[in-house]
N, C-alpha and C positions, 0 to 999 in steps of 0.2 A: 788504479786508473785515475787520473786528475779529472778535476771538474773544471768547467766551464765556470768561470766567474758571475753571478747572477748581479744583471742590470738591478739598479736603483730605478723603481718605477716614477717615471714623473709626468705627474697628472697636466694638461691641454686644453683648456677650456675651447672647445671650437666654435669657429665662428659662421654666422649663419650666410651661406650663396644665393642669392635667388637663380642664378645660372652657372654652368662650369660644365667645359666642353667633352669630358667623358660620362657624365650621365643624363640621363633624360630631365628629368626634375630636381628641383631645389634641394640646395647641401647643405652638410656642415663640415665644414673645412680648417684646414692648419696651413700656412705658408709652409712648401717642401723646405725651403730653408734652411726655416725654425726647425723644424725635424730634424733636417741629417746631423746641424749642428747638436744637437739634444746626445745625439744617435752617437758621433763622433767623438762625445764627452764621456761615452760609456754608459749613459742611461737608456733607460727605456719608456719614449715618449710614446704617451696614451692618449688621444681626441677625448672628452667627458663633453657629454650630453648637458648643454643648459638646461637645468631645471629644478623648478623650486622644490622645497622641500628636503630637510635632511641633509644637506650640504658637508656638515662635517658627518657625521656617518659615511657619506661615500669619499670624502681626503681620507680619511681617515685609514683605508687599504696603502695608499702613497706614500714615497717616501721625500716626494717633492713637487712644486708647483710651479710651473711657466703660464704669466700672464702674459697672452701675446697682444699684438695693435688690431686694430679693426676700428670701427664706426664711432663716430660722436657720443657720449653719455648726454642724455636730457639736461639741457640747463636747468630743471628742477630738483634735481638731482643736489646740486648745490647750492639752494638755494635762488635763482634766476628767476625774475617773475616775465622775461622778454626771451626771447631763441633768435638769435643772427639768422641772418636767410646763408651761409654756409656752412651752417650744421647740417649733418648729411648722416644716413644711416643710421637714426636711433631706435636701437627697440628696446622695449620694457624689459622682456623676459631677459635678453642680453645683459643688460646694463642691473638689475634683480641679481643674475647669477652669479656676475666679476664680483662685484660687490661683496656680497657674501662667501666666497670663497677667497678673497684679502683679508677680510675680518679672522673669517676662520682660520686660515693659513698663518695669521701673524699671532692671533690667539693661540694659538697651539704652539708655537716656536717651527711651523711645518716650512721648511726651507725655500725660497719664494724669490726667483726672478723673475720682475715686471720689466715688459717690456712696450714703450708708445701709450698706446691707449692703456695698459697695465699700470704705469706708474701711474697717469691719470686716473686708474679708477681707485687705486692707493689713496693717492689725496684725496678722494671724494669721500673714501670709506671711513676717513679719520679726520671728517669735517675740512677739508678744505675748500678750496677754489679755483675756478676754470676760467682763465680770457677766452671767452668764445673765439676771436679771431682775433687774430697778430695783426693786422692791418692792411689786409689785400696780399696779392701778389707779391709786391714788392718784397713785403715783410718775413710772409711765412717761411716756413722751412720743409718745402717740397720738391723731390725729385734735389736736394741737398746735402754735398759732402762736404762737410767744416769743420775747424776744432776744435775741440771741447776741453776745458780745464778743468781736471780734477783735483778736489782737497785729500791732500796726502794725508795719511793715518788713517782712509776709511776701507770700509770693504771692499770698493770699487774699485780703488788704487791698486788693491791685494790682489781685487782677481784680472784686472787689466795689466796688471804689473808697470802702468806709467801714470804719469803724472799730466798727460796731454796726449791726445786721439783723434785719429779723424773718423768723425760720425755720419751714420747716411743715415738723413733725415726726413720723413715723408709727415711733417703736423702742421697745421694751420691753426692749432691752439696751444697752450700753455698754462703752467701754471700760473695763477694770481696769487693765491693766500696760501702756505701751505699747512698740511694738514696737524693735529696733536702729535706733537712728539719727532716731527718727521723733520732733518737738517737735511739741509740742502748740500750734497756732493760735488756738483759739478754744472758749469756754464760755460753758453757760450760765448763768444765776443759783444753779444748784443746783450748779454743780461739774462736769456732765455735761461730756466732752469734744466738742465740738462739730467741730470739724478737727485735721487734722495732716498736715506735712508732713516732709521730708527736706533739711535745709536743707545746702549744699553738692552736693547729688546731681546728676549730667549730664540735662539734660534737663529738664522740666517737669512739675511733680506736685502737685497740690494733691488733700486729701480733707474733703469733708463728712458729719457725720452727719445732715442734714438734708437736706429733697429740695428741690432748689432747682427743679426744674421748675415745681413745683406755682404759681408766684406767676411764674415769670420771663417771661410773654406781657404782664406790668403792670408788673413788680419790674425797673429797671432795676441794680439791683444782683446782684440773684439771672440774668437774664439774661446778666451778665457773666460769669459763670463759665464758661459757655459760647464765651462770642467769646473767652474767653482762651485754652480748651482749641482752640479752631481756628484762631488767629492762631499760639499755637505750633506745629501741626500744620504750617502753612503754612508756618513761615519753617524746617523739620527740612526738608520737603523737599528 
C-alpha cells in the first residue's frame, strides 16, 4: 500500500487581529494567501503562538520557517531615539517574538523565508536599520506592483528562476543600513532594497520586501519562492 508523502512542517509566526469578521474577539491570524501558497508547495503551514520563552525548543519540531508582513517594529528596536507619526501597529510581544525566531532560525541553518515586515525583522536581528518612512505617499510602496531587479548567482534568482519580477508591494519603510553578513539581492528602480540574503550561511534563507503571495496562484515566479522554502525544508529533514 503507498503512503502519502508526509508535508515538510513549516512553522507561521501569526499575527495578532484586534477584529476579523468570523469570530467574536481578538485573533491571531495568517494571510489565506501565504497559506495556500505554503499548502501548494507541498508543506504543511502551521500558525505558532508569539511567545517568549524557549523559541528554539518549540522550531525546533519544524522543518521550516515563513516570516510573514504585519505591523511596524519599534524604532528602538534599531536603535531610534524618535517614531514617525506612520509607524502603525507595534507590539512588543510581536516584534520579541520575529526577532527571535530569525536569530534562531538562521542559527540553526532552519530554512527561512522572510517575507515584508520578515525581511525587516532579519535586518533588525542582525543589527541593522529601518527608514521609518519613504517619504509620504508619493514615495512609499503601497497598494504597488513594479519591478524588481534581481542579482543573479543568488538564492532568489534560483528560486524565482528570473533575473527581474513584478512585485506587489504593500511598505512605507525600508531598509537603511543593512544588517552583519546580510548582501543585498534585489532593488527596485528607486534604490529600494527589495531582498537580501546571507550569503555563506548553513542552511537556506532568502528575504523579500514584497509580498509574493499576492500574485503567486498566477506568478509562476513568485510561486517559486515557495516550493524552494519546502524543497529545502524537505531535503533538512
Amino acid at each position: 500500500m503507498s503512503r502519502t508523502p508526509v508535508r515538510p512542517l513549516i512553522a507561521v509566526p501569526a499575527r495578532f487581529s484586534a477584529t476579523t469578521s468570523a469570530l467574536r474577539y481578538a485573533a491571531e491570524v495568517n494571510a489565506r494567501a501565504l497559506i495556500e501558497a505554503v499548502w501548494r508547495a507541498g508543506g504543511e503551514p502551521a500558525s505558532i503562538h508569539p511567545a517568549s520563552g524557549d523559541v528554539a525548543g518549540r522550531l525546533a519540531r519544524f522543518d521550516g520557517v515563513l516570516l510573514p508582513g504585519g505591523g511596524d517594529l519599534a524604532p528602538h528596536r534599531y536603535g531610534a531615539t524618535d517614531t514617525h507619526e506612520s509607524v502603525y501597529d507595534v507590539d512588543d510581544l510581536q516584534d520579541d517574538f520575529d526577532i527571535e525566531v530569525a536569530r534562531q532560525a538562521i542559527g540553526s541553518g532552519l530554512p527561512l523565508l522572510a517575507v515584508c515586515r520578515g525581511l525587516q525583522v532579519v535586518n533588525v536581528a542582525l543589527g541593522g536599520t529601518l527608514e521609518q518612512d519613504m517619504g509620504g505617499p508619493e514615495r512609499e510602496h503601497r497598494h504597488v506592483v513594479h519591478p524588481v531587479a534581481i542579482q543573479p548567482g543568488t538564492l532568489l534568482e534560483q528560486a524565482t528562476g528570473a533575473q527581474k519580477v513584478e512585485a506587489s508591494c504593500y511598505h512605507h519603510q525600508r531598509v537603511h543600513r543593512a544588517g552583519v553578513g546580510l548582501a543585498v539581492t534585489a532593488r527596485a528602480a528607486d534604490g529600494t532594497v527589495e531582498g537580501l540574503e546571507l550569503p555563506g550561511v548553513h542552511g537556506w534563507f532568502t528575504a523579500v520586501q514584497w509580498h509574493p503571495e499576492d500574485t503567486a496562484h498566477e506568478d509562476p515566479a513568485q510561486q517559486g519562492l515557495f516550493d524552494a522554502l519546502v524543497r529545502a525544508a524537505h531535503h533538512g529533514r
